[in-house]
N, C-alpha and C positions, 0 to 999 in steps of 0.2 A: 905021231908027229906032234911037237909041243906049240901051242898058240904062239905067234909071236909079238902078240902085245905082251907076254908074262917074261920074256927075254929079261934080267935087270934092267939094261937101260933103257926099256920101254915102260917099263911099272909107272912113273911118274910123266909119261906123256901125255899131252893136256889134252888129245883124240881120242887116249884109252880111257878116261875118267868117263863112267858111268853118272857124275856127280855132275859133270859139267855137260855132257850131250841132255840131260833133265835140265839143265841152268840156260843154257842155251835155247834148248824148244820152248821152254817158258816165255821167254824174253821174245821168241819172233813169235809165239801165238798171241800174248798182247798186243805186241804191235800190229798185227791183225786185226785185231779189234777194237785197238785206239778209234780209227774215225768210224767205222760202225757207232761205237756207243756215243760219240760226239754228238751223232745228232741227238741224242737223249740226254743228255747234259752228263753223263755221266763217266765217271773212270773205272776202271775194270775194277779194281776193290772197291770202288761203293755201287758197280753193277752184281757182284759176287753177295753183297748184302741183300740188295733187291731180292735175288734172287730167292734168299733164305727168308727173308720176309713175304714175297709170295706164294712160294711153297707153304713156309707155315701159316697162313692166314684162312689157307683152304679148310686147315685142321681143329685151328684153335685160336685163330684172332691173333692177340697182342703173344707177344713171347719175350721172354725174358733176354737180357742184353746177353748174359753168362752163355744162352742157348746159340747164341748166333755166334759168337767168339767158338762154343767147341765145334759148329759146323762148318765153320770156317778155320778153324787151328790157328785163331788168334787171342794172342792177350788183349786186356783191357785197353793197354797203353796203346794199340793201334790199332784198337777198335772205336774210342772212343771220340779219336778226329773224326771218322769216316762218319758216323753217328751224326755229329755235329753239325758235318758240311751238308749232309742229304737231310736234318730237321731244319738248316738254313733254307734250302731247296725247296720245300714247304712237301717234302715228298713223306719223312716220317714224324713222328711223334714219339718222344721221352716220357715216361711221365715213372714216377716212384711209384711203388708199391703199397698200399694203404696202409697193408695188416703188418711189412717191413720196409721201412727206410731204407733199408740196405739194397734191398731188391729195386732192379732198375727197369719196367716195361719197354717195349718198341711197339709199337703199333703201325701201320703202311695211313697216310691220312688218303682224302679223295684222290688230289692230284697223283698219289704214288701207286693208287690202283688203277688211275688211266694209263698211267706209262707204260703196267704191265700188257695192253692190250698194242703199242708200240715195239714192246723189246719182242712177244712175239716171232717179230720177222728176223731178228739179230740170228738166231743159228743158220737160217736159211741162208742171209746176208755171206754171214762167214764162209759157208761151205762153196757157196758162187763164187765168191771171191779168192779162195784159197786154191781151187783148184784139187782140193783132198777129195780121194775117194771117201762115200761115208761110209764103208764095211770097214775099210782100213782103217781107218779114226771111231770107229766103235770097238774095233779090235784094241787098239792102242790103248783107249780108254780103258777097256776091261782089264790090259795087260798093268798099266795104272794103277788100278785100284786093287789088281792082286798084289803089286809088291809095296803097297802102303798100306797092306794087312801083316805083308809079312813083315816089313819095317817097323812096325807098330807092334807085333810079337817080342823083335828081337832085345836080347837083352843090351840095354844102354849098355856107352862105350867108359863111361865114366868112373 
């Protein structure tokens, strides 16, 4: 028996789009987390930097702006508001590179290392509030991160 999303005139149904049930669960797990990170002054893309400035400060202090861009799978160009509004925030610090100009540091300042002792609670937050199971949403996640290996494999469509 053949699937019936693959029927022709289901090919282009906007239920069958794999592209769009990912576009969609994006959009309502932010909105999930919008008033969570509220009370931390923060929005999901400059809680998503936090995050990578936390993580790496365990390891190695400041890190380069380039590093938090590929951790994030962002360009410069929209990385470098986010940058801006959380060193307005007094949460991180810019600072150039001694030995090159080009090279841009991030560093987490005080205030940005107490927050991390507030966001703490944020997953917990989320999962009370969302009602998800957590096997199933660590399932998911894995399922995630396996097909943005294999995405990341495949040969561009270009």
């Amino acid at each position: 028996m053949s699937d019936p999303a693959s029927a022709p005139e289901q090919v282009l149904a906007l239920d069958n789009q794999t592209c769009f049930a990912l576009y969609a669960a994006n959009r309502a797990m932010t909105a999930l987390y919008r008033p969570v990170l509220a009370t931390l002054g923060l929005t999901y893309p400059q809680y998503l930097v936090m995050l990578v400035l936390w993580e790496a400060e365990s390891r190695e202090g400041a890190v380069r702006v380039s590093f938090v861009g590929q951790r994030l799978r962002l360009d410069t160009g929209t990385l470098t508001p986010l940058l801006k509004r959380l060193e307005g925030q007094g949460l991180i610090q810019r600072q150039r590179d001694a030995d090159d100009e080009r090279v841009v540091q991030v560093a987490l300042t005080g205030k940005g290392r107490l927050l991390k002792a507030q966001a703490r609670e944020v997953p917990g937050q989320l999962l009370c509030g969302s009602g998800l199971d957590p096997q199933r949403l660590a399932s998911l996640r894995d399922e995630l991160r396996s097909l943005l290996v294999l995405l990341d494999e495949a040969p561009s469509g270009g």
